[in-house]
C-alpha positions in Angstrom: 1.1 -41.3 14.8 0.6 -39.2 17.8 3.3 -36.6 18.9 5.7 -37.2 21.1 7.9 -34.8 23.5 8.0 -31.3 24.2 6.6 -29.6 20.8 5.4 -26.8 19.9 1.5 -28.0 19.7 1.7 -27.9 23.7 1.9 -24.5 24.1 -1.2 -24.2 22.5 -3.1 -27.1 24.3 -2.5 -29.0 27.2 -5.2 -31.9 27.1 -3.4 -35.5 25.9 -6.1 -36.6 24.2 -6.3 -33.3 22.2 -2.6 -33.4 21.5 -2.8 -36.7 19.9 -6.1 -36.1 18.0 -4.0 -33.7 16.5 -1.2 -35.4 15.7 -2.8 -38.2 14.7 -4.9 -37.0 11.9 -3.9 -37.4 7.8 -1.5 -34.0 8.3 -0.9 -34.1 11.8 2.9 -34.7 11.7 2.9 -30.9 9.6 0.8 -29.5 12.5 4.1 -28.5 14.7 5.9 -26.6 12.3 2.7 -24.9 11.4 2.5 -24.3 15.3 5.9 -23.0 15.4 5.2 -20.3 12.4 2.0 -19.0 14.0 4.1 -18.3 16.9 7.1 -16.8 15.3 4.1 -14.1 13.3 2.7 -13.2 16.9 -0.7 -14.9 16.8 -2.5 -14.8 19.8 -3.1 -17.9 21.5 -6.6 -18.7 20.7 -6.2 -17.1 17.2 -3.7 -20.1 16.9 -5.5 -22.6 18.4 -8.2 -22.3 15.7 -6.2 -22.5 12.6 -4.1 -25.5 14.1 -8.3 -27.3 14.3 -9.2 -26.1 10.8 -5.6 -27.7 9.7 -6.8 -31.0 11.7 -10.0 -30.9 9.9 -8.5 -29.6 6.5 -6.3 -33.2 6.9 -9.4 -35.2 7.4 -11.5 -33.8 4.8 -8.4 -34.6 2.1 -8.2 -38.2 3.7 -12.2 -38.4 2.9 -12.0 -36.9 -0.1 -8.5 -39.1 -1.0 -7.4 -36.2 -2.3 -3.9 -35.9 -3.2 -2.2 -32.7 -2.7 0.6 -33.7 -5.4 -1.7 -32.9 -7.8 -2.0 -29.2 -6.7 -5.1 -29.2 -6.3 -6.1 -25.1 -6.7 -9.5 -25.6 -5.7 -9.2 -27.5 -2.9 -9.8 -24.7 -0.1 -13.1 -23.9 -2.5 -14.3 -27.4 -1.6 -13.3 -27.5 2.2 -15.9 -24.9 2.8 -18.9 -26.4 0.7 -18.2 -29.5 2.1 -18.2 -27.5 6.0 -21.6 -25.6 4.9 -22.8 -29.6 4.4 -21.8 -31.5 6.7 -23.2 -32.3 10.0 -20.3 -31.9 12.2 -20.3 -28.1 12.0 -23.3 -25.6 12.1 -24.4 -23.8 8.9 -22.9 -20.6 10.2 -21.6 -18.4 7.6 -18.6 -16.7 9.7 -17.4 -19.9 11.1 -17.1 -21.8 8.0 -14.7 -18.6 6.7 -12.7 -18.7 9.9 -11.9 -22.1 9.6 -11.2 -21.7 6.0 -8.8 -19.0 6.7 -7.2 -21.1 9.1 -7.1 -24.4 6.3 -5.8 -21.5 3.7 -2.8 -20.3 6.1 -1.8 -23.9 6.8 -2.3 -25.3 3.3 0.4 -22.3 2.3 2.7 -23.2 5.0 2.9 -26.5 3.3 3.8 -25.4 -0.1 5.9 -22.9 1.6 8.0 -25.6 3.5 8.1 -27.4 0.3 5.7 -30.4 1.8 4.1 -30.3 -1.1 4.2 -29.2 -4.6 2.6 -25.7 -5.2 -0.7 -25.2 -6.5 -1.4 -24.3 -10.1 -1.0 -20.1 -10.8 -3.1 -18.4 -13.7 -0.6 -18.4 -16.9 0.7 -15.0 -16.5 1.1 -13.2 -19.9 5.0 -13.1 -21.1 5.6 -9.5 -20.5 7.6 -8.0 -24.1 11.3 -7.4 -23.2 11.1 -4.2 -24.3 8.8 -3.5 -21.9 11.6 -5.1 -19.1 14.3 -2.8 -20.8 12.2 0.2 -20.1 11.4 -0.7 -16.1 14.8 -0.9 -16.1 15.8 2.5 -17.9 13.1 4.0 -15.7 14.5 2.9 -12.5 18.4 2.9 -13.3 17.9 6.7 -15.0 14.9 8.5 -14.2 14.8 7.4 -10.2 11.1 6.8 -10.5 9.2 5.4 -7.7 7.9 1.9 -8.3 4.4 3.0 -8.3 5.0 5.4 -11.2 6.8 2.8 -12.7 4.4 0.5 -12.7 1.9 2.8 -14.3 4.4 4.1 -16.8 5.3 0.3 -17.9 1.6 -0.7 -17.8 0.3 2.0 -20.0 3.0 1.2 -22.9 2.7 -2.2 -22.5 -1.2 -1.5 -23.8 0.1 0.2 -26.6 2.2 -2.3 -27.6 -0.6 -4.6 -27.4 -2.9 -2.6 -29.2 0.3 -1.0 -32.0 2.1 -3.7 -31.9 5.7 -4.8 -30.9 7.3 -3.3 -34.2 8.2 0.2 -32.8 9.3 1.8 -36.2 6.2 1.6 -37.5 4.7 4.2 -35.1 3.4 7.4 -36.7 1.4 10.3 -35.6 -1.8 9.4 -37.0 -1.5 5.7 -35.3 -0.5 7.2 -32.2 -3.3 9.9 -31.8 -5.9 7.2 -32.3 -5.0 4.8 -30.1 -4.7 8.0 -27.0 -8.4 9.2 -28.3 -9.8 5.5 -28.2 -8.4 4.9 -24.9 -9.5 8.1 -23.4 -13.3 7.5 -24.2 -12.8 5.0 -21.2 -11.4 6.8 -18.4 -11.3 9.9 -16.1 -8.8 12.8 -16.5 -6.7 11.5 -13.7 -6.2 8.2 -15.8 -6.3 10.1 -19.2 -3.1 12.3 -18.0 -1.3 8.9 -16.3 -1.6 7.7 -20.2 0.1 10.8 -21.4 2.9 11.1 -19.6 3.7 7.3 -19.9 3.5 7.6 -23.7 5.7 10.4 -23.7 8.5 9.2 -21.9 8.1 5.6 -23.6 8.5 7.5 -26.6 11.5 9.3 -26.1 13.1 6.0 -24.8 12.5 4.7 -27.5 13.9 6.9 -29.7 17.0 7.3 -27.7 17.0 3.3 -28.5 16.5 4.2 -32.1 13.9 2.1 -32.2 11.3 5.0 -33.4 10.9 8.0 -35.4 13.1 11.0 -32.9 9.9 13.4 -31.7 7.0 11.0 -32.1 6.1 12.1 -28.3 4.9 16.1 -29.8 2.0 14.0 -31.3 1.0 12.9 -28.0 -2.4 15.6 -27.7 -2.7 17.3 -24.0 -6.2 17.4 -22.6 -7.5 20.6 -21.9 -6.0 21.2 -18.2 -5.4 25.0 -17.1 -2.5 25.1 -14.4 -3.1 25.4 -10.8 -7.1 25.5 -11.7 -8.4 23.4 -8.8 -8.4 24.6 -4.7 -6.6 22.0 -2.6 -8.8 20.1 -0.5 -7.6 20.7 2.9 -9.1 20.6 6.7 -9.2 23.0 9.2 -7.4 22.4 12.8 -10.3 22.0 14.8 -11.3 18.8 12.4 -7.1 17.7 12.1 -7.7 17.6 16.2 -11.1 15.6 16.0 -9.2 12.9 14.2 -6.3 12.8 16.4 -9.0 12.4 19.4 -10.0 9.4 18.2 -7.2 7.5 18.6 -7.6 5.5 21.5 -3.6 6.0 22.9 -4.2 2.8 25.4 -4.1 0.4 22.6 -0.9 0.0 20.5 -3.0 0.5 17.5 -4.2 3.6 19.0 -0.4 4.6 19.3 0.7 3.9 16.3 -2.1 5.7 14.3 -1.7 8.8 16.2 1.8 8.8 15.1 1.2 8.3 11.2 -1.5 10.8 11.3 1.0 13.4 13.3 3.6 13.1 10.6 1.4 13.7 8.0 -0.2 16.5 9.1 2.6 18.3 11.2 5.5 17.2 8.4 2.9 16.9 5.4 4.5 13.7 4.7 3.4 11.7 1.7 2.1 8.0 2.5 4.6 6.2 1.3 6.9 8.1 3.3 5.7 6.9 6.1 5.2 3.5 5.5 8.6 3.1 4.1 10.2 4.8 7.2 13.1 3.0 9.1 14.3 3.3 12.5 17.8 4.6 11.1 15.8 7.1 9.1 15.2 9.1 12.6 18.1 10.4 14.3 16.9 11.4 17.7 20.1 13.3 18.6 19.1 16.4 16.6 15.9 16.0 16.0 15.3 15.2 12.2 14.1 12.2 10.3 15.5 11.2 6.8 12.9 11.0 3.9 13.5 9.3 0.4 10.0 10.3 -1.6 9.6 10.9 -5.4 12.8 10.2 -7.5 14.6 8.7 -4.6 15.8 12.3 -3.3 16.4 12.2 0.4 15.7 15.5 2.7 16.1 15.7 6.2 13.3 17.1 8.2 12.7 18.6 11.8 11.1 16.5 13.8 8.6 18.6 16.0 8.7 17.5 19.9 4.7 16.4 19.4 5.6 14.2 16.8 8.4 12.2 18.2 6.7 11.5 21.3 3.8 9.9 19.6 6.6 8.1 17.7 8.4 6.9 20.9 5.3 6.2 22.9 4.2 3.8 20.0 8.1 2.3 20.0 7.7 1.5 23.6 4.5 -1.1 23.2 4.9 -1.7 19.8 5.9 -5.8 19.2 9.3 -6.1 18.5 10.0 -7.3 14.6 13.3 -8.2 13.2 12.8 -5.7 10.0 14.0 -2.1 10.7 10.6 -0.5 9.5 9.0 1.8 12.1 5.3 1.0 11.9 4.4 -2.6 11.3 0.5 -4.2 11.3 -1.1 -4.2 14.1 -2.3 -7.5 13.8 -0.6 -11.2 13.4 1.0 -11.8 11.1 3.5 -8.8 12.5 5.1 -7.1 9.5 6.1 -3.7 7.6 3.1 -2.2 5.7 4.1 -3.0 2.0 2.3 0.0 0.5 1.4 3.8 1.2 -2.3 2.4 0.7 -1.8 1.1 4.3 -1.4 4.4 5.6 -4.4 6.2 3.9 -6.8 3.6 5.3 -5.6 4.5 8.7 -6.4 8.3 8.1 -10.1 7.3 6.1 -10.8 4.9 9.2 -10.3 8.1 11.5 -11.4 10.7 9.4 -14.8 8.1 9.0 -14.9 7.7 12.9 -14.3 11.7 13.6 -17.6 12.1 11.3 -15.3 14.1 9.0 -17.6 15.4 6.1 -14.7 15.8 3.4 -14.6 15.3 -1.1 -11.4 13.5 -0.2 -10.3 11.1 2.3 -6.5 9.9 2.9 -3.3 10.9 3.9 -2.8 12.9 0.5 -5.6 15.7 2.4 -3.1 15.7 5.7 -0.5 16.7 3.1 -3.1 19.6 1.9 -3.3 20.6 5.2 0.0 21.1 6.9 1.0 23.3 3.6 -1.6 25.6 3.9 -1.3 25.4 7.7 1.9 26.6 7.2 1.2 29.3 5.0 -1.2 31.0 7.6 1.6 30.9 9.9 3.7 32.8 7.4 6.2 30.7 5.7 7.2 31.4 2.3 6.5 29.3 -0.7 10.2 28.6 -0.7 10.2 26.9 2.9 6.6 25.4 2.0 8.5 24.1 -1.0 11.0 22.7 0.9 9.3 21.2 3.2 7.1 19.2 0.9 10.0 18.2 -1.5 8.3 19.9 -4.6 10.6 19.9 -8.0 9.5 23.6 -8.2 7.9 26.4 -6.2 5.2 26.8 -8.5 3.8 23.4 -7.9 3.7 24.8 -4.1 2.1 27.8 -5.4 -1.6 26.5 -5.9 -2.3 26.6 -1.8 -1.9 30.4 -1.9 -5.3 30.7 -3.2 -6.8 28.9 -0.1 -5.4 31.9 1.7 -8.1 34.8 1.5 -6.1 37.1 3.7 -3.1 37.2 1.6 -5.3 37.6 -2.0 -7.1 40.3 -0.7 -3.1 41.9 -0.3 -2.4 40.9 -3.6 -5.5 41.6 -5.7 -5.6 44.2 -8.3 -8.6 46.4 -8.7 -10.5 46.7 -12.1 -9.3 49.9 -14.4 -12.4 52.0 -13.9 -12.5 51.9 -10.4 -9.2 54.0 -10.9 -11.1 56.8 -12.5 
């Protein structure tokens, strides 16, 4: 039946007979709510107006079809868009039959959402071991990891008990070694050392669970790594300031990238310190801002003058959200970035635009930067250390060699040039 009274469909149109084509259709009487979401995420107006028209026409294609939603249908969005790409109501145009998708895909979840209709059928998700579930939380509770390195460490012994077995006390050495070798003819050193590490610890929980042999993590093999082997890859000023330039600072997207992008190179910042930055982290008084990185350890920083500016020019324009998080999409729907990989697209997508020619691209390289940045200007390896929230000076150690000036202070001449 058609709508009646002031709803929320009539912000979005004003024509009658639009209103009550709308509210008329198989799903019509769901088309409000859905209205009233959209404009609680901040879409823009004709942003909205299109996915309320794909929900209209996702409503008639499910009364043509007689397809009942009760029997979650999980294909169903699938078969909207072949049946778009064949009919003759719509022009065979690739992009349009995906934008009205997207718009049938955002309502149909706003009805399972709201409970309108039962959910759709999810893949059978292996039962994870609860061994596995005491060790996340052993992990968490006693080691402070973050839930990144969790997730590797609980994914990589998870494999082995899928490739060992569940019965822990019949690991051995030889059993052990063999299933490390096997899996490291598959991957990279980065994953290969990932692997180690997660064995290692698994292993000692374990045996602190006495549910293996005590020492079973010495049989663990290291791969041949030599410490502090590899330069840091790092970028000079003139390029740091390239990137920064192409932030256009009369957008809000523009503002809010020069900001991340400022603390990571001025602060050397990891990415997940940024994205998981709250307004209460920065106290504005004194200058500082309150990081929680690796191991949950918090350290209060100095927040340069260049960098809070950027940060309060972006707070000014920014939309206004009801979570605390500083930096939020900058795009409907309006919400926290839920991972540090957020924030090293924004750097590649300005590194990319600067025509940065680099071997790595991300925030991690801002990190690089603003350590050896600050070692040309003279600080010690202790402040560098600091400053970067390293568990030991030596890890902080590795960007003296991109110093030449201070080598050539420190290098040794060969014997016989003594003679």
């Amino acid at each position: 039946m058609p709508l009646k009274g002031n709803t929320m469909l009539s912000t979005y149109f004003e024509n009658t007979y639009t209103l009550n084509r709308l509210g008329s259709g198989p799903l019509g009487h769901y088309l409000d709510g859905f209205a009233q979401q959209l404009d609680e995420q901040g879409y823009a107006k004709s942003v909205a107006r299109r996915m309320l028209n794909a929900g209209a026409r996702l409503g008639s294609f499910v009364k043509l079809k007689d397809i009942d939603l009760d029997l979650s249908n999980p294909t169903i969005i699938d078969d909207f868009r072949q049946h778009l790409a064949t009919s003759d109501g719509i022009p065979p145009n690739k992009r349009t039959i995906e934008d009205i998708g997207h718009g049938a895909k955002q309502f149909l979840a706003y009805l399972y959402d709201t409970n309108c209709f039962n959910p759709p059928l999810k893949p059978q998700l292996a039962v994870e071991p609860e061994l596995i579930k005491t060790f996340r939380f052993w992990l968490i509770q006693h080691r402070g990891l973050s839930p990144s390195t969790v997730y590797k460490y609980c994914r990589d012994a998870n494999k082995l008990l899928v490739t060992l077995g569940e019965d822990t006390a019949q690991f051995n050495a030889k059993t052990l070694r063999h299933f490390l070798l096997d899996y490291a003819k598959q991957q990279g050193n980065g994953a290969i050392k990932t692997m180690i590490s997660a064995l290692r610890i698994f292993l000692r929980y374990l045996a602190s669970q006495d549910k293996c042999l005590a020492g079973l993590e010495n049989a663990i093999p290291r791969i041949a790594s030599w410490h502090n082997a590899s330069l840091p890859n790092y970028l000079q000023q003139s390029e740091v300031q390239r990137i920064l330039d192409t932030c256009d600072i009369n957008m809000v997207m523009g503002m809010r990238d020069k900001a991340v992008i400022l603390l990571l190179a001025r602060l050397g910042l990891r990415a997940g310190d940024v994205a998981n930055l709250n307004l209460t982290d920065i106290d504005w008084h004194d200058g500082s801002i309150i990081v929680s990185g690796k191991n949950r350890r918090e350290a209060r920083l100095p927040l340069p003058q260049e960098v809070g500016d950027a940060i309060l020019d972006y707070l000014k324009h920014r939309r206004p959200v009801a979570d605390d998080a500083v930096f939020i999409r900058a795009i409907a729907p309006y919400r926290p970035f839920h991972s540090s990989s957020a924030v090293s697209t924004i750097v590649t997508r300005a590194m990319h635009k600067a025509a940065i020619v680099s071997s790595r691209y991300g925030a991690h390289i801002l990190r690089n930067t603003a350590a050896t940045q600050m070692l040309k200007q003279g600080a010690s390896l202790y402040q560098i250390s600091t400053v970067l929230r390293h568990q030991s000076v030596d890890m902080t150690a590795r960007y003296t060699k991109v110093d030449i000036g201070l080598l050539n202070l420190v290098v040794q001449p060969w014997p016989e040039v003594l003679l």
